[in-house]
Backbone bond lengths (Angstrom), bond angles and torsions (degrees), N, CA, C in turn:
res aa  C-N    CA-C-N  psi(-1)  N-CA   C-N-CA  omega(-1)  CA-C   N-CA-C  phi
1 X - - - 1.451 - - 1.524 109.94 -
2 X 1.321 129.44 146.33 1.346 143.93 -159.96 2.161 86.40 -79.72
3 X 1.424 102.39 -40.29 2.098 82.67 -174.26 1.434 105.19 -80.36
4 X 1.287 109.22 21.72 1.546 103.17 156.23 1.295 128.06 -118.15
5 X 1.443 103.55 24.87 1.642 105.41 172.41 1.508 92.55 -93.06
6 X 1.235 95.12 -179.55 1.835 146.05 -157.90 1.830 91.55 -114.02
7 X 1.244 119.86 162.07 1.419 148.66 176.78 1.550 87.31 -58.59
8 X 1.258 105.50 -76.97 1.982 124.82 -171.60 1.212 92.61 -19.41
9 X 1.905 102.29 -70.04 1.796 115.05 -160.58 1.931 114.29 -39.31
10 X 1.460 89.04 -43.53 1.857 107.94 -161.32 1.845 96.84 -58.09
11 X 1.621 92.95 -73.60 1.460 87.08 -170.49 1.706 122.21 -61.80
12 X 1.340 129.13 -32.75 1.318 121.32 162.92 1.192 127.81 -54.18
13 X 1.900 117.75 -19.55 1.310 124.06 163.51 1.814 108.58 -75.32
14 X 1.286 134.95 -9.43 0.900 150.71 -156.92 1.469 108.39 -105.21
15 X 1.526 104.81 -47.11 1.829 114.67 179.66 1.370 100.28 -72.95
16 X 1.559 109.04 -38.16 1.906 104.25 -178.02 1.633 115.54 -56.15
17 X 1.603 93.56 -64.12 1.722 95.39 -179.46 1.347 105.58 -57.05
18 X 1.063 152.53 -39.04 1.880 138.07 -169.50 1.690 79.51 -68.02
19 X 1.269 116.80 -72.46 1.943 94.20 -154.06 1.267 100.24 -52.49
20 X 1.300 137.08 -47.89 1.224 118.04 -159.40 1.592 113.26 -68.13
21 X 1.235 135.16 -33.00 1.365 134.17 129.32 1.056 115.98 1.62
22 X 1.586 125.72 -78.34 1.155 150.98 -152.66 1.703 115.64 -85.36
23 X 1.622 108.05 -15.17 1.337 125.16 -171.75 1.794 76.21 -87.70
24 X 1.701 121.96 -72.43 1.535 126.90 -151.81 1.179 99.00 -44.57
25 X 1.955 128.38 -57.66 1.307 117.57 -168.02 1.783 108.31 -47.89
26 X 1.510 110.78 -48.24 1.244 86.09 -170.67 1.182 133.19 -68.79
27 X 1.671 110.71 -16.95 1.592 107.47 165.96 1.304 113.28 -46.25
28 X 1.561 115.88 -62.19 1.321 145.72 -155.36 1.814 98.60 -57.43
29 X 1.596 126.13 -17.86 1.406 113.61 -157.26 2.248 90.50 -116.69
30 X 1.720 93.41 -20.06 1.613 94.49 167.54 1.236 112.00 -80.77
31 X 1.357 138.04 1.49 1.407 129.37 166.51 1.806 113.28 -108.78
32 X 1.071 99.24 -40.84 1.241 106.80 178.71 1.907 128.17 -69.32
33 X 1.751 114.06 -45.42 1.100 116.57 167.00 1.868 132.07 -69.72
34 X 1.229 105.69 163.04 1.599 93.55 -149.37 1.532 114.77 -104.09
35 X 1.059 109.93 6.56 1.743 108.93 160.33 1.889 128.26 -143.62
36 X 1.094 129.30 165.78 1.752 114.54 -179.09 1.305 108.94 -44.10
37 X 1.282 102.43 -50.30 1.866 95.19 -162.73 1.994 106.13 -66.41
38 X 0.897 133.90 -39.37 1.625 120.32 174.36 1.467 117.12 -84.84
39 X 1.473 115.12 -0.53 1.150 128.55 152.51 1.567 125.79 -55.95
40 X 1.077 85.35 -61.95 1.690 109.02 -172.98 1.554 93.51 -75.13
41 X 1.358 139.65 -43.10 1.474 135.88 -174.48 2.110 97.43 -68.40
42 X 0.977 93.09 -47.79 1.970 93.55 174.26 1.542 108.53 -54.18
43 X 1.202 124.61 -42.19 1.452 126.75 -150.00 1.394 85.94 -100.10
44 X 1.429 133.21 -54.42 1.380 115.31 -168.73 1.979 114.32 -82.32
45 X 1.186 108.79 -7.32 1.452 87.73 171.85 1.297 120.20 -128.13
46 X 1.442 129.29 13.54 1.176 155.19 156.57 1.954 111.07 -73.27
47 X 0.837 101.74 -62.73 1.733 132.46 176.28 1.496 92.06 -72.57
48 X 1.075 173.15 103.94 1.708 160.27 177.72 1.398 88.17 152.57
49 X 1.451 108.90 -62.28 1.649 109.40 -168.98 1.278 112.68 -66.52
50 X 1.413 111.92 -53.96 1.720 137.86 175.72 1.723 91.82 -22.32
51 X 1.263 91.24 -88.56 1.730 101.16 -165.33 1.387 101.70 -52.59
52 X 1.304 131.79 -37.32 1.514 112.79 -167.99 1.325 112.65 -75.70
53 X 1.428 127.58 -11.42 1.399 125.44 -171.47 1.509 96.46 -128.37
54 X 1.559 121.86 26.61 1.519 123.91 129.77 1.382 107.29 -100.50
55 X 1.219 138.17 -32.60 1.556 127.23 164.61 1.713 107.23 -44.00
56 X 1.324 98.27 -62.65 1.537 106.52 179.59 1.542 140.34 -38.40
57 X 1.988 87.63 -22.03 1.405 102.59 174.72 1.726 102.12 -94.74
58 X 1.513 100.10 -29.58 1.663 88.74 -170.19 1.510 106.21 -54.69
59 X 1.774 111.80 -22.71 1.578 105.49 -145.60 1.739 82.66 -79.00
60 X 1.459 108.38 -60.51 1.574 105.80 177.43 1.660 132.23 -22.53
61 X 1.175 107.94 -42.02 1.568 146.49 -172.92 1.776 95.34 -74.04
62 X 1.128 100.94 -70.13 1.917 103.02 -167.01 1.355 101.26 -87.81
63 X 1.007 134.39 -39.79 1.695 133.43 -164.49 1.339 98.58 81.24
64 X 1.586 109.94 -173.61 1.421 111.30 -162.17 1.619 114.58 -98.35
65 X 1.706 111.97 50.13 1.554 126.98 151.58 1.393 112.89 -57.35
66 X 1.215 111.86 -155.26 1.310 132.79 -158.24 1.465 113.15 -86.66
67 X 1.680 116.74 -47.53 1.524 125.48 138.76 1.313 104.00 -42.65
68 X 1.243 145.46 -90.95 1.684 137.88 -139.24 1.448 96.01 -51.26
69 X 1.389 122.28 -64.91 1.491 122.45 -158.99 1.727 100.19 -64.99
70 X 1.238 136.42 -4.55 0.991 126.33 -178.34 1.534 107.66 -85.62
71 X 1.688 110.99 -31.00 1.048 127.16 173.02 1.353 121.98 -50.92
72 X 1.556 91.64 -65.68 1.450 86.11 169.70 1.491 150.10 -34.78
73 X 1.473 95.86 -42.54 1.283 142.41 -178.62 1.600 104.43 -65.21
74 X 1.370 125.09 -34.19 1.382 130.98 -159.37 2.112 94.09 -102.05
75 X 1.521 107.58 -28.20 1.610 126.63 169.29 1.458 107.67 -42.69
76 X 1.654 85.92 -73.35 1.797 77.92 -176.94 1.309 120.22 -97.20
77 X 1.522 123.74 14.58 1.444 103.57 148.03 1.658 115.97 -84.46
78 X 1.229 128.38 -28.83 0.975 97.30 166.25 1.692 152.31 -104.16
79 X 1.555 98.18 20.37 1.709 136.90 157.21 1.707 100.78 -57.64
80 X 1.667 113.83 -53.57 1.111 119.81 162.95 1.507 142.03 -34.92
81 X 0.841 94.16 -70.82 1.888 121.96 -163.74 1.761 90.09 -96.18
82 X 0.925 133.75 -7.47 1.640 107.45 -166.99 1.263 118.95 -104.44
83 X 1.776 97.36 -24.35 1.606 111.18 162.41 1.717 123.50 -62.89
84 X 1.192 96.65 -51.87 1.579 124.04 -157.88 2.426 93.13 -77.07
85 X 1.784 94.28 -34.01 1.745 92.49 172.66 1.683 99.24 -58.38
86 X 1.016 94.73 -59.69 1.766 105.39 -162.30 1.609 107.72 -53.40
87 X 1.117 123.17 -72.90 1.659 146.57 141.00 1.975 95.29 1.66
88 X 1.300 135.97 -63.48 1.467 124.13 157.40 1.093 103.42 -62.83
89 X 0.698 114.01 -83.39 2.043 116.31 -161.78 1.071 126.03 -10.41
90 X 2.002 101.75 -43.84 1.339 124.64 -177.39 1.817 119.68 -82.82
91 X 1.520 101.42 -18.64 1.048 111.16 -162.53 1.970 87.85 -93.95
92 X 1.481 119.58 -60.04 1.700 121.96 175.18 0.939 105.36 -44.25
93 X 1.589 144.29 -16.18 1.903 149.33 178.47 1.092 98.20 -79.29
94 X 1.122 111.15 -53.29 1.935 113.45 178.23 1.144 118.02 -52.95
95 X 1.475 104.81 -64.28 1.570 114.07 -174.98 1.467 127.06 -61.30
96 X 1.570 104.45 -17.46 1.107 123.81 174.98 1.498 126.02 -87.71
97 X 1.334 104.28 -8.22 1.407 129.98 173.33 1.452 117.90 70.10
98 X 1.879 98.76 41.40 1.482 80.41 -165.18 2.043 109.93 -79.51
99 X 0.712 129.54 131.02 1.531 113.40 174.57 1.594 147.62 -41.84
100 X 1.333 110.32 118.90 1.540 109.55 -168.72 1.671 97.59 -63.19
101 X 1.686 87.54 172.16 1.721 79.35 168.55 1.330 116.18 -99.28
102 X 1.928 86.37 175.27 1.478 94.26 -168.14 1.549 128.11 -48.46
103 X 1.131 115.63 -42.23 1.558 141.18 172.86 1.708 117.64 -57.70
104 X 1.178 109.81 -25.96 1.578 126.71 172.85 1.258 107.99 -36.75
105 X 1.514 130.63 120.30 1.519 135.50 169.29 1.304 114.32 -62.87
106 X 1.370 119.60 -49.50 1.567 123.44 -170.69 1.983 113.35 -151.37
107 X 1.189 95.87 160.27 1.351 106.91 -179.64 1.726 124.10 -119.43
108 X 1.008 103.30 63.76 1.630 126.94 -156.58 1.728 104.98 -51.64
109 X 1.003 102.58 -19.49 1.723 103.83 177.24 1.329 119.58 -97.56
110 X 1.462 105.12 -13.29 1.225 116.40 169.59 1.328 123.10 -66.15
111 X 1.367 138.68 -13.92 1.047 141.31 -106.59 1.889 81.71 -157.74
112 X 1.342 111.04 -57.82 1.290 103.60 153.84 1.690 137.16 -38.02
113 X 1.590 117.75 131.34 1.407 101.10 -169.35 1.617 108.87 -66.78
114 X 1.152 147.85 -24.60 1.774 141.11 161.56 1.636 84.39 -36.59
115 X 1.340 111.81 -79.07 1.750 104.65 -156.11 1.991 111.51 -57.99
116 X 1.386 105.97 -46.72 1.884 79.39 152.15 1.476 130.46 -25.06
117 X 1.368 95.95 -66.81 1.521 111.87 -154.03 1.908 85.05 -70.43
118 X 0.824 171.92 54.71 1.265 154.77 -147.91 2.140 82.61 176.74
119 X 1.582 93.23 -74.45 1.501 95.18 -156.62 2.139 97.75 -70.28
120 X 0.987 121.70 -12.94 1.699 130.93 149.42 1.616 103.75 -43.89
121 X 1.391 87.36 -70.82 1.843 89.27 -168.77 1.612 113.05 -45.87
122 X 1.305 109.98 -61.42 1.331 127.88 -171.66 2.053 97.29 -51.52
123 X 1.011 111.55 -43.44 1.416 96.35 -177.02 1.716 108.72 -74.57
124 X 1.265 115.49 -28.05 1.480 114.60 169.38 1.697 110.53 -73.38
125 X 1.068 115.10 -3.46 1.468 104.72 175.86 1.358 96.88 83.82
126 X 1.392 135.58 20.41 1.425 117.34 160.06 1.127 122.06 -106.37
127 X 1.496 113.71 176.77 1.289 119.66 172.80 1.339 107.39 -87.19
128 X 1.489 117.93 144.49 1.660 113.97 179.27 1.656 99.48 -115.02
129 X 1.382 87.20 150.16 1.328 97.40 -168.77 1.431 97.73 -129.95
C-alpha cells in the first residue's frame, strides 16, 4: 500500500512518474511533429530528461548500492551521448540537405560559414563535404 511508504519511496515514485511523463511526450512529439529536425529536438530532450529522472528515482529508491551506482553510471552516459547523437544527426540532415519545414522561421546553421559552404555546394550541384 502507498501509506506505507517512507519519504525515499514517495519522491522516487515521483522522479519515475515525471520521466516517464517526460519519456511519453517525447514519443508523442516523434510521431506527431512534422519534420527530422523538431523530431529529433522532441526525442532528444524530452527522452534525455525522462530517463535521467527515472535513473534519478532508481538512485533515490536504491541508495548508492550496486543498482544506484549503476545508475549513476547510466546518468552520465546518457547526459553524454544523447546530445552529441542528436547534435550529428542534426548536423548529417543538414548537410545532407534534407529539408526543413515549410513553416520553419529560420535556418540558424545556415547562416553559419559550414552551412554557406554546404548551401554553395548544393547550388553548384555538389556534394559538400
Amino acid at each position: 500500500m502507498i501509506s506505507d511508504w517512507g519519504i525515499g519511496e514517495i519522491i522516487a515514485a515521483v522522479l519515475m512518474t515525471a520521466g516517464l511523463a517526460f519519456n511519453l511526450l517525447g514519443c508523442i512529439g516523434l510521431v506527431r511533429l512534422p519534420d527530422l529536425y523538431n523530431r529529433l529536438q522532441a526525442s532528444t530532450k524530452c527522452v534525455t530528461l525522462g530517463t535521467l529522472l527515472i535513473l534519478a528515482g532508481v538512485l533515490v529508491l536504491d541508495g548508492f548500492g550496486a543498482m544506484g551506482v549503476k545508475a549513476i553510471l547510466c546518468v552520465w552516459f546518457v547526459a553524454m551521448t544523447s546530445p552529441t547523437a542528436a547534435h550529428a544527426i542534426g548536423r548529417a540532415a543538414h548537410r545532407g540537405r534534407i529539408p526543413l519545414w515549410e513553416k520553419s522561421v529560420c535556418d540558424e546553421y545556415a547562416k553559419d560559414k559550414e552551412g554557406e559552404a554546404a548551401a554553395k555546394a548544393a547550388a553548384e550541384g555538389e556534394v559538400a563535404r
